[in-house]
Steps between C-alpha positions, in 0.01 A plus 500: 500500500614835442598685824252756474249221525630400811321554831713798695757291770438537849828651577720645194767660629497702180207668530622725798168482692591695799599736247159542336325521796696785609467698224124412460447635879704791386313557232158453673631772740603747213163433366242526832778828675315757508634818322809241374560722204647750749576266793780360243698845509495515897711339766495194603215360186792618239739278668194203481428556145863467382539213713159351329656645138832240605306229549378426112860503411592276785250269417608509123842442584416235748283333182805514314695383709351148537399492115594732133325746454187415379387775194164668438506414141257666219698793514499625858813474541626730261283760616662399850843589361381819297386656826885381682655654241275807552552527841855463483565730185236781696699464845846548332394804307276601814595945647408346850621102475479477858079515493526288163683189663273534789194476235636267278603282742072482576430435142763179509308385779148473277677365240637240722179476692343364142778263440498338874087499463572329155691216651336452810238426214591210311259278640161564331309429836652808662293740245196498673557541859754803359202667375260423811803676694479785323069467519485526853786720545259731227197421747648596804637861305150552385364462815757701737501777206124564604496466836789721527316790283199428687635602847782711425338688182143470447425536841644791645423701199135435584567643859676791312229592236245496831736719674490718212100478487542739853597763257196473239772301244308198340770296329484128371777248513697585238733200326632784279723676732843280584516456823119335536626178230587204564895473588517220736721299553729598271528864499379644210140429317674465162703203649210374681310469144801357314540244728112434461489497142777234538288256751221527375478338201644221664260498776232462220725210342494340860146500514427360158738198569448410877184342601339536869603734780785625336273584209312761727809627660643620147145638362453688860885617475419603142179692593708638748773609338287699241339734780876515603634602163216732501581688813867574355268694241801423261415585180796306315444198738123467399526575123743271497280200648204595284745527180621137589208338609353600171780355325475190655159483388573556129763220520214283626283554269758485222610164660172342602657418798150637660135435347416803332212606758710420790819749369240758344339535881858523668615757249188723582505444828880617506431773283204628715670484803782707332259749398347495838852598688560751275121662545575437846807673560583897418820451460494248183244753380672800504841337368293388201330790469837715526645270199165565289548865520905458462582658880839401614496786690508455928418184667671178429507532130759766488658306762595233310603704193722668705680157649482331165701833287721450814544165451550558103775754563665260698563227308533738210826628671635125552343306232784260578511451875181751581567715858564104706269289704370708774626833415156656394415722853878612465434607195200571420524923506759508265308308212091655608420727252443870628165504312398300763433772756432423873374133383700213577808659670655227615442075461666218573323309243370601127133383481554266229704176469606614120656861629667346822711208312553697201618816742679250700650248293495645164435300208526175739202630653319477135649221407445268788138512536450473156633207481340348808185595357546371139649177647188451700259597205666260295457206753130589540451486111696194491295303781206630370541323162560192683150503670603724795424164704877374539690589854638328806285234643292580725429884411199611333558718174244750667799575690736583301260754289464667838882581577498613121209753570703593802799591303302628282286789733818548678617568181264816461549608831851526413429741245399776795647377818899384529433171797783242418679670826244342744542177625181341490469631136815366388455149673192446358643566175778300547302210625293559223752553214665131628172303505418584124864420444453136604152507411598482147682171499314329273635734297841581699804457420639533837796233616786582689828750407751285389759466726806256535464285843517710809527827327164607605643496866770783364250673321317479848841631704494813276165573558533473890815762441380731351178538724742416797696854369163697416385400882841629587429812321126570654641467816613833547152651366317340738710579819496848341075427486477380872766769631289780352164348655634495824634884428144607416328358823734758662295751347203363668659508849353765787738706443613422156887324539629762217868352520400114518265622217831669255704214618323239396390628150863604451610160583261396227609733200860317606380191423253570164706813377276492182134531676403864496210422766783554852625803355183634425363412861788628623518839331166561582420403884803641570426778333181582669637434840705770377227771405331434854851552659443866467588556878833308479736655228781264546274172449263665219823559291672197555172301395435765204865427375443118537176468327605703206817265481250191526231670211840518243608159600200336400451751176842380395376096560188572295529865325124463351293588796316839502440457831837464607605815343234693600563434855844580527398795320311647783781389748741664336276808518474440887924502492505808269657348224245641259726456193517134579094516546468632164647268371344219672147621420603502087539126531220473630305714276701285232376177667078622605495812354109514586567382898371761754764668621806422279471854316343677807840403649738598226337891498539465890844451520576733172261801724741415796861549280323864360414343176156674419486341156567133554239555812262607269486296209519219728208598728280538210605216323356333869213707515407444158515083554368514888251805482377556860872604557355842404209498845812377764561776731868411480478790265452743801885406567784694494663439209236312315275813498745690321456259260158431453368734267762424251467097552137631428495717193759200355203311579287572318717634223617180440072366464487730211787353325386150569161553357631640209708175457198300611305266206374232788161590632558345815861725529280800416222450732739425814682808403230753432358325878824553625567874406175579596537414887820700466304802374197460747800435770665850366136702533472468132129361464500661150801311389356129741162569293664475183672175596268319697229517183720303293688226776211600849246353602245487785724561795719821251167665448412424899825722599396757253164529647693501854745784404248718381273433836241307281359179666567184370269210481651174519221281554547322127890468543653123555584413846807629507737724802444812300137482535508457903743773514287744319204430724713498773570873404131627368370283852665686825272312761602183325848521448658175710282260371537594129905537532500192678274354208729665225783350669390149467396495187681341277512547090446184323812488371698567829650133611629543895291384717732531781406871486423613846158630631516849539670609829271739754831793492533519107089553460478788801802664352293457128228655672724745699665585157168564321340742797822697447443556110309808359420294169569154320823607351671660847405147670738331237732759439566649866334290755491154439736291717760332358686161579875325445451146394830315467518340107440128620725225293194255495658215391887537527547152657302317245655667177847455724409135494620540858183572787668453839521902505246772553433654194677869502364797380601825338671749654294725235355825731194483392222789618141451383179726462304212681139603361631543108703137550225321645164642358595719182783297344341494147616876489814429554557156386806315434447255172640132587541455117490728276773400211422862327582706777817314639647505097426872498663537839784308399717796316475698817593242704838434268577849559434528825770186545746641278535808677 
């Protein structure tokens, strides 16, 4: 009998059991963590998923070890070695090779993850309880997905939209807004649907084959998993299923592998259902209603053509090598586009599978793929003319159409979402990729690599050196990883342990001299000890001097980060080394030239060396991209006030030469909107008038009305903080209530929900603020109270790919008019994409660099 027809042996040394079942609990782990897509990057999980990346090649090596290598045949091999030969040509050629052998070294551990799988699978009897493995682990994701955005999501923003009921807001649970979808466990709804799309076609194979209990388990865990992929209100993730569900229909009824009937009720019934979701959720509507009308502009559209020019750019640049595994957040701000405006300013990922391997890897990011793909089309085509009936005994052909429609809706999710990274993603894949490998046999030519006697057990030795020396190698990172951890909970300490705190992260950057993160941490706790040192000289300077020292060591690790430079910018302000500031903020302006501040600072630090010009041109330059710079009473400032009606007139001097450049309606309404709350902010309601007819509205005609000491009616307006405001103004006697009500209310397309209910001190000095004003216009322009928020990093740790830190935040002095930031901010608004303005923006900015 052939050995593949033999029962598996009790005890094969070979197989490296204990092996498997480690890595399987790993893997179950990885897959069930919750938030394990960021869990990976902190201390001590990272050190637990490289130790569970180790153990595929350990259990490879131990495979060979005992036996050759046995191939994967049909041409899976070769696109094996294409993507080695990638990853080795992309980390040689890599600007950061430090980060590329740390993320290559990842993608040798899937690759070796589908050879292990592969042997482990040359008994045919081991196919199905594989696939039952990966059934229940599917179940029990489905299951903890929900109940974790039950209680932690769904729940308490139910208590939150009653608290809001107390002031006279009626809002619905809204699936539209991101933090309210589905992330759990992973992390991220995207990756929550991409793993779905994965499962659940083989949940549905499960549950045609398997008879009995097990039968209701995999139709309940597909039910299930629907109204989970549905809460993720992923729009890729559930086209995707409906696109492939549809297909497999067709190939039924082109195969009459269903009766007719039977296929023709599935198909609608899939298709109705689609529909359904769609109808059912807003935010598939208004994506498909944006791409009917051809709007790319805000949202998650422009998002992705920002990441995906990024990602062309990139691999442009290195069509050979591309930028190197894992060197897309370091580099990402040198390759974005400055079309791109405020929208996408920094990512540690592109969106889309294409743009991240071809930015990444270059043309062995293009390559590879395609050949995995064509490989597995022509397999498909070639067991389909053979009856689509022959595989390994024992597993149903149902089955192995249901890892293809896996690969295949994974496939589409690729298109918009970049998830190989995660490592329930990429096991699945891998456990998928080396099932359909073997599944094939009848058709396989798989045997083993042709060795001489014994020379599998070298080939073995080499393998165990070289991940013996790339263990070596990580072993510095991760003390680095676990020193720093410790150095952050110093932070945390009553009092803080400031010294502990420096020492440790210093004792980090010693050990991972390329990692940008321990400078950066560095340069800027220490720096903000620093500014609240005020009453110790000696200490503030020695900590100024340090952190400065600590921002340039990490620019010069990773010179591509705007916020790096931006930063030590307005340290080096603090010194008085304004020169050095200048210069700062022009590579920043070079990296984000549309990030608050990074202008704002360059025409502070020109003002403070006497140079009225640069100050100037920079200033409006910020004014112009950030408008409610104009209503800040930093104005009222020495120095800044001499200024101000130059920055001004430049102002709006420099609207009338962009509308005569202007041939985009959308660029002409935003600046005829935007002059005019410059004139009606100047006293010139002649001049606002003329504007606001041609880019106003409701709320420009409203402050018209106001400034000429006409009432305003808002009762038709949209529920919107304007509206509140207004009434807050034309109704003394009522004046809490409705600021507290303006405050709360959200626009539709505002997505924190971690904003804050309104805070008694901020609405008496609203209503303070107003008592003191003779009309409308002196409330915004001389009374209203004003706030200094600090620019928050959101996110620093998680682009970082490091989170055992607090994220920083700007050292950007910021001073707000709160009502015209809160409640008026379509007057003064700040487009997050707007290619037309940032290109006619961009000859300024030049100049203003150059200088």
């Amino acid at each position: 009998m052939p050995e593949d027809a033999l029962p598996p042996k009790v005890q094969d040394p070979s197989d490296g059991t204990l092996l498997a079942l480690l890595l399987a609990a790993f893997y179950a782990i990885f897959t069930l963590l919750p938030g394990s897509s960021t869990l990976i990057v902190a201390w001590p999980w990272v050190f637990l998923w490289q130790v569970g990346l180790t153990l595929p090649l350990l259990w490879l090596l131990w495979q060979l070890w005992h036996r050759p290598l046995k191939k994967l045949g049909n041409g899976f091999d070769w696109v094996a070695l294409l993507a080695v030969v990638g990853l080795v040509v992309s980390t040689l050629g890599a600007e950061f090779p430090a980060q590329a052998r740390w993320y290559g070294w990842a993608a040798v551990g899937a690759i070796a993850t589908v050879y292990a799988l592969g042997g482990w699978l040359r008994y045919p009897q081991r196919f199905y309880p594989l696939l039952r493995f990966q059934g229940y682990l599917g179940v029990a994701f489905i299951l903890l997905s929900l109940a974790l955005w039950t209680t932690q999501i769904y729940q308490p923003e139910l208590a939150r939209l009653a608290a809001l009921q107390s002031y006279g807001v009626e809002q619905a649970f809204d699936l539209g807004l991101t933090s309210l979808r589905n992330w759990q466990p992973i992390g991220h709804q995207n990756y929550v649907a991409g793993y779905l799309v994965l499962v659940l076609p083989l949940l549905a194979g499960l549950a045609w084959s398997d008879r009995g209990w097990q039968r209701w388990l995999w139709l309940a865990g597909l039910g299930l998993g629907l109204l989970t992929l549905y809460t993720t209100s992923s729009r890729g993730g559930w086209l995707a299923l409906m696109v492939t569900g549809l297909m497999a229909v067709g190939i039924s009824l082109l195969y009459n592998r269903l009766p007719r009937p039977l296929a023709l009720a599935i198909g609608g019934t899939a298709l109705g259902l689609g529909i359904l979701g769609i109808v059912a959720n807003p935010r598939l509507r208004q994506v498909l209603s944006s791409l009917s009308q051809g709007n790319f502009a805000g949202g998650e559209l422009s998002y992705r053509v920002v990441t995906n020019a990024t990602g062309w750019h990139m691999g442009w640049s290195h069509p050979l090598t591309g930028v190197g595994p894992g060197a897309v957040p370091l580099v990402y701000q040198n390759y974005r586009p400055h079309w791109a405006g405020r929208d996408a300013e920094l990512q540690f990922q592109l969106h889309s599978t294409p743009a991240q391997l071809w930015g990444e890897l270059g043309i062995w990011g293009i390559l590879v793929p395609l050949a995995l793909g064509g490989v597995l089309a022509v397999l498909t085509l070639r067991w389909m003319r053979r009856g689509a009936q022959a595989t390994p005994a024992g597993l149903p052909p149902v089955l192995v159409w249901s890892l293809l429609a896996g690969l295949f809706a994974f496939g589409l999710v690729g298109l918009t979402d970049y998830q190989l990274d995660i490592p329930a993603i990429a096991g699945t894949l891998a456990l998928y990729l080396a099932v359909l490998a073997r599944a094939f046999y009848p058709i396989s030519t798989t045997e083993d690599v042709a060795l001489a006697p014994g020379r599998h057990r070298w080939l073995a030795g080499a393998g165990l050196g070289l991940t013996l020396a790339m263990t070596l190698w990580l072993v510095p990172t991760h003390r680095a990883w676990g020193t720093a951890s410790s150095g952050f909970s110093a932070l945390t300490a009553e009092p803080a342990d400031i010294d502990r705190f420096a020492n440790r992260l210093e004792q980090a950057h010693t050990l991972a001299p390329w990692e940008p993160y321990y400078p950066y941490q560095l340069g800027y706790h220490l720096g903000n000890f620093a500014l609240q040192s005020g009453d110790n000289p000696p200490l503030r300077q020695v900590l100024l001097d340090d952190a400065i020292a600590w921002f340039q060591t990490g620019n010069q690790a990773v010179p591509y980060q705007e916020f790096g430079h931006s930063n030590l910018g307005w340290l080096q302000v603090e010194n008085g080394q304004f020169e050095e500031a200048q210069a700062s903020f022009r590579q920043a302006i070079a990296l984000v030239p549309a990030k608050m501040g990074v202008c704002f600072g360059l025409g502070f630090a020109c003002l403070r060396t006497g140079d009225r010009d640069c100050a100037t041109a920079a200033l409006t330059l910020e004014a112009i991209r950030h408008p409610a710079l104009i209503t800040s009473p930093l104005w009222r400032v020495e120095g800044f006030a001499e200024v101000y009606p130059a920055v001004l007139d430049q102002v709006e001097q420099r609207y009338g030469t962009l509308l005569q450049q202007a041939d985009d309606p959308t660029f002409t309404g935003f600046l005829h909107q935007a002059r005019g709350s410059l004139r009606w902010w100047r006293g010139d309601l002649a001049g606002a008038r003329e504007d606001w007819q041609i880019g106003g509205g409701d709320l420009q005609q409203g402050f018209l009305n106001l400034a000429g000491g006409q009432p305003v009616d808002v009762t038709p307006w949209p529920e919107t903080p304007a509206k509140y405001a207004i009434l807050a103004w034309q109704t003394p006697d009522q004046r809490p209530a409705l600021l507290e009500r303006a405050w709360v209310t959200q626009p539709e397309d505002i997505d924190d929900l971690a904003q804050a209910l309104p805070e008694p001190q901020v609405i008496a000095q609203l209503v303070a603020s107003m008592e003191a004003a003779t009309d409308f216009t002196d409330w915004l322009q001389r009374t209203a109270p004003s706030w200094q928020p600090r620019s928050q990093r959101l996110g620093f740790g998680v682009l970082s790919r490091h989170i055992d830190g607090p994220n920083p935040s700007d050292f950007l002095p910021r001073v707000e008019n709160i009502p015209v930031v809160q409640f008026f901010e379509p007057l003064f608004t700040s487009p997050v994409f707007l290619p037309a303005l940032d290109r006619a923006l961009e000859t300024y900015q030049v100049g203003l660099r150059s200088q």
